[in-house]
N, C-alpha and C positions, 0 to 999 in steps of 0.2 A: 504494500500500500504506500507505504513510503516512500520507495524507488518511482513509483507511476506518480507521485505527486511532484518529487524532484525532477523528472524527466516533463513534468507539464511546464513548471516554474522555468527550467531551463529554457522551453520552449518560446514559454510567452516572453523569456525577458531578451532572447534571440531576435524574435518577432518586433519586439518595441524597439530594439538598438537598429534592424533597417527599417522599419516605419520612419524614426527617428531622423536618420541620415536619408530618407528619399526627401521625407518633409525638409528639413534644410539643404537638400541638394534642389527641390523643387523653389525652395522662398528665396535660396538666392541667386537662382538663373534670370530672374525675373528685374534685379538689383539693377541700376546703372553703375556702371563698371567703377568710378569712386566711392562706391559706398561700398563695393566689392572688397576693394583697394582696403578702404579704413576697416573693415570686419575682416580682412587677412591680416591689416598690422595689429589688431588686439588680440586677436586668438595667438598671434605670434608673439607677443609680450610674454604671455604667460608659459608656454613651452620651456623646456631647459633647453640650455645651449647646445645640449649633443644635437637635440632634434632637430634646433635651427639649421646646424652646419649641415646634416645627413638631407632635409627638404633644398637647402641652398644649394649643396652639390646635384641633387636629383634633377631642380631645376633648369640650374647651368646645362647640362647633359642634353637637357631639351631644345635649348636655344637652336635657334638657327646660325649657321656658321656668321653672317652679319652681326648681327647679335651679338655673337661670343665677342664678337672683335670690339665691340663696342663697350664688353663689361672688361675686357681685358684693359684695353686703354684706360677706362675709368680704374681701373686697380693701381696701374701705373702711375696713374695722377695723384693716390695717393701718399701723405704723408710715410716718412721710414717710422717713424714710432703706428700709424695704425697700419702698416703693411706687416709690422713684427706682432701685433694685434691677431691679426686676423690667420698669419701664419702660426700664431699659436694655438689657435683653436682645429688649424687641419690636422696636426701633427698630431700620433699618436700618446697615449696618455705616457706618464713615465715606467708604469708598472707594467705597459707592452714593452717598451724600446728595453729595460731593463731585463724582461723576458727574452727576448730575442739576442741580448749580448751574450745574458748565460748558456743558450744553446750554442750559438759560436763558439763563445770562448770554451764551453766544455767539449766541444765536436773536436777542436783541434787540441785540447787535453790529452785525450782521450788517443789521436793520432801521436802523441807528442809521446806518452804511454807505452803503445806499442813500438814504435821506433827505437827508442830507449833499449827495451827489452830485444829488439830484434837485433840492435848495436851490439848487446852482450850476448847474447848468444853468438854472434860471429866472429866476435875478439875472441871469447873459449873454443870457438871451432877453429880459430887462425883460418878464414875463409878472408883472404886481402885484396881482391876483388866489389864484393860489397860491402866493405869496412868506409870507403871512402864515400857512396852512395850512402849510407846510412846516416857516416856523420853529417853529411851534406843535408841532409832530409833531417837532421835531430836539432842542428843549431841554425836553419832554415824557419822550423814552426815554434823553436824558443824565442827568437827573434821577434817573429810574430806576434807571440802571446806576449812579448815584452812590451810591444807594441800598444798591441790592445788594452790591455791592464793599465799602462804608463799615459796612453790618450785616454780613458776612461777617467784616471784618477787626475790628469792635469783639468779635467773638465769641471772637475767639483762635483761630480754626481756618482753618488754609492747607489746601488743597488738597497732598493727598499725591503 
């Protein structure tokens, strides 16, 4: 009895959410196009910022090549402090870009790792052929990861 009643509730409140949205898809076809205008910039006030930037982008996407050309120039004209603005909001958050260094930097560990281990084992095998390939490849991905690690830490930014 329960289920058949949650599965009506379900129903009607599916039912009222497109009722809902034909009805305001219907009142504001009807709108002239400024009043369109101001009920997109209030519904967009209250939106968080991710939403802004993901509808922003969605948009741009849509333009027409003229278009584009027209918001790009308009970008360019602006200021360096709101260009570093608005670039900060494309960019991923830090907890991604932070993610994304640890899989590097651990991939090439990990390579770093096995190299090592493969160096000693062909010093104890006296195999002098791939002793020189090996060191080449061991202080090739140390360099690397010195790299990585040393432009990470000049940037001021730790891993959260």
């Amino acid at each position: 009895m329960e289920d058949k009643r949650s599965n009506a509730e379900r129903e009607q409140t599916e039912t009222n959410g497109i009722e809902r949205e034909s009805v305001v898809s219907e009142s504001v076809a009807y709108l002239p196009a400024e009043d369109k205008a101001e009920i997109t910039r209030m519904v967009l006030e209250d939106l968080p910022m991710e939403t802004k930037v993901r509808i922003a982008s969605e948009t741009a996407e849509q333009l027409p090549p003229e278009e584009r050309d027209k918001l790009v120039r308009g970008l360019q004209a602006l200021s360096p402090q709101e260009r570093k603005e608005i670039v900060g909001l494309l960019l991923p958050e830090q907890r991604t870009t932070n993610w994304i260094w640890l899989i590097i930097v651990g991939s090439f560990s990990f390579v770093m790792i096995l190299s090592v281990v493969a160096l000693c084992a062909a010093v104890l095998w006296q195999a002098s052929g791939e002793i020189q390939i090996l060191l080449t490849v061991v202080t090739t991905i140390a360099g690397l990861l010195a790299g990585f690690i040393s432009g990470r830490a000049s940037t001021g930014n730790t891993p959260a």
